[in-house]
C-alpha atoms as one frame of an Amber mdcrd trajectory, in Angstrom:
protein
  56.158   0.753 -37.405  52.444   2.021 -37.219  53.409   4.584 -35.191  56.358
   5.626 -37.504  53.907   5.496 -40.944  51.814   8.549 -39.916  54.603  10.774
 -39.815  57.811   9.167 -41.741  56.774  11.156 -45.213  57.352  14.250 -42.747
  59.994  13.186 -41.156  61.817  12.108 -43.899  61.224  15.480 -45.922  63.547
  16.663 -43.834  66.113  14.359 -44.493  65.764  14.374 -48.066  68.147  17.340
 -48.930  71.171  15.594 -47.536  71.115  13.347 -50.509  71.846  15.296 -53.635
  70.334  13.099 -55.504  67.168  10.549 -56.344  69.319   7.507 -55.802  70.367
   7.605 -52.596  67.551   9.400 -51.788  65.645   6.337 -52.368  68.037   3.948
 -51.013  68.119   6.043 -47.677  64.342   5.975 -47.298  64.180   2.235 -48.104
  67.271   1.424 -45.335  65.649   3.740 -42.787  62.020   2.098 -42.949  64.102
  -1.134 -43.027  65.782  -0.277 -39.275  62.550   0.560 -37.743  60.748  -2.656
 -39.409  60.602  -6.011 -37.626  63.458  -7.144 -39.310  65.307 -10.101 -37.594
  68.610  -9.073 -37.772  69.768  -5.493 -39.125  72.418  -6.233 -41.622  73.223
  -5.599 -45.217  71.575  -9.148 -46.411  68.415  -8.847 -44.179  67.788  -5.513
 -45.263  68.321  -6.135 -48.502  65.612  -9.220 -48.383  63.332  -6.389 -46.571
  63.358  -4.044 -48.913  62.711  -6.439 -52.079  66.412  -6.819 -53.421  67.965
 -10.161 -54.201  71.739  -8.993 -52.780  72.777  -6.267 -50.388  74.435  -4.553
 -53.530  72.349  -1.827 -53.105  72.868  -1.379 -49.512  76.152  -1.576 -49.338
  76.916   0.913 -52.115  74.523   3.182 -50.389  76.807   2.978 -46.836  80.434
   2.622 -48.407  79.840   4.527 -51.884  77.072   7.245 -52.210  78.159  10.656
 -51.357  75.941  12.118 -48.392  77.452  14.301 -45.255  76.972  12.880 -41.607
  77.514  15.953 -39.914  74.076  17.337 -42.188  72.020  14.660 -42.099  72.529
  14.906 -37.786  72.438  18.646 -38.299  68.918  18.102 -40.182  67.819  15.157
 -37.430  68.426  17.464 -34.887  66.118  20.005 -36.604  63.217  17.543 -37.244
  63.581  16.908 -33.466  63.673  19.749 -31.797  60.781  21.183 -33.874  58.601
  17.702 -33.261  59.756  16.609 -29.593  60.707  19.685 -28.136  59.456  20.009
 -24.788  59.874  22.284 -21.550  60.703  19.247 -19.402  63.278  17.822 -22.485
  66.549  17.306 -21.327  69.993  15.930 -23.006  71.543  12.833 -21.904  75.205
  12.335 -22.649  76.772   8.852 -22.591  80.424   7.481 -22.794  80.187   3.460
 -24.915  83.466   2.233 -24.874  83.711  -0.418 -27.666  86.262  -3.507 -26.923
  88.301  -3.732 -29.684  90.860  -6.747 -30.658  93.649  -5.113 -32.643  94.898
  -1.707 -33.088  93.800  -0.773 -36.839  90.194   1.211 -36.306  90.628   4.772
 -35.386  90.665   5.720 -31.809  91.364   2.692 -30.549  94.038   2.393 -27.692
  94.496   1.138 -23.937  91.855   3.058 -22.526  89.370   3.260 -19.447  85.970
   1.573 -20.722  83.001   1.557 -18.621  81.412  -1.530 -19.810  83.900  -3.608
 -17.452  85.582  -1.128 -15.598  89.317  -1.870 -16.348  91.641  -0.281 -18.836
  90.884  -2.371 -22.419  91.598  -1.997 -25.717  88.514  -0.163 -26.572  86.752
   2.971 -28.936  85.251   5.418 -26.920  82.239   7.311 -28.024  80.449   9.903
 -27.103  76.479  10.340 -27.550  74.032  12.781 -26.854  70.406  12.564 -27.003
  67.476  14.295 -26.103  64.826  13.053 -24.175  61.170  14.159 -23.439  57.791
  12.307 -22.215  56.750  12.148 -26.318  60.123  10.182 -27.191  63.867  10.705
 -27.482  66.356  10.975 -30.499  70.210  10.910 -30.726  71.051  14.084 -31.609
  75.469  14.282 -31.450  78.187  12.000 -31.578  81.645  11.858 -31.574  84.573
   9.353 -31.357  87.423  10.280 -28.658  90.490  10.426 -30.176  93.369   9.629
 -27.555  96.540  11.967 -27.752  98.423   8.385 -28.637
């Protein structure tokens, strides 16, 4: 985290426009320092408790409720990292997660090849790309595959 504190403000400035307004603004900075903090476990309750709230209210209206675009807050990521990490050595890094799924009822799930055993599961597969340089790396895409089914 002491690494993060000299330049979060900055960071974060960039970040800032996605949310149109104070709000989640707020809420986005407090979850954000919360995932990079030496929380136990990062879910709704324990960041809640982190960031001085009695119930994960908060957090979960700021995930399920608030109205913020994902597409420009990884547009604006990617920004803040190219112009901060960009290197002449950086390179991207793609990788296919599959995640094992139970039932049928998330989106993109389906019989499909997944990696993490090598068989055909019931799985999510993602895509991610991030780039990755000597000063540090960043996910910068991501996409779920979608099968034809």
């Amino acid at each position: 985290m002491q690494v993060w504190a000299g330049w979060f403000d900055d960071f974060f400035a960039v970040l800032a426009g996605v949310f149109g307004r104070v709000e989640p603004r707020r809420m986005a900075m407090t979850y954000l320092k919360a995932l990079v903090a030496p929380v136990e476990r990062k879910n709704g309750w324990q960041i809640a408790e982190h960031a001085g709230h009695t119930t994960p209210d908060r957090v979960q209206w700021f995930l399920a409720r608030s109205t913020w675009c994902a597409d420009q807050l990884r547009d604006a990521l990617r920004s803040f990292v190219v112009t901060f990490l960009a290197r002449p050595d950086g390179v991207l890094v793609l990788d296919e997660t599959a995640f094992l799924k139970k039932g049928r009822m998330s989106a993109g799930v389906a019989p499909q090849y997944a990696g993490i055993t090598g068989q055909i599961e019931n799985c999510q597969v993602a895509v991610f790309c991030a780039y990755v340089t000597d000063t540090g790396r960043a996910l910068i895409d991501r996409e779920l595959y979608l099968p034809a089914a």
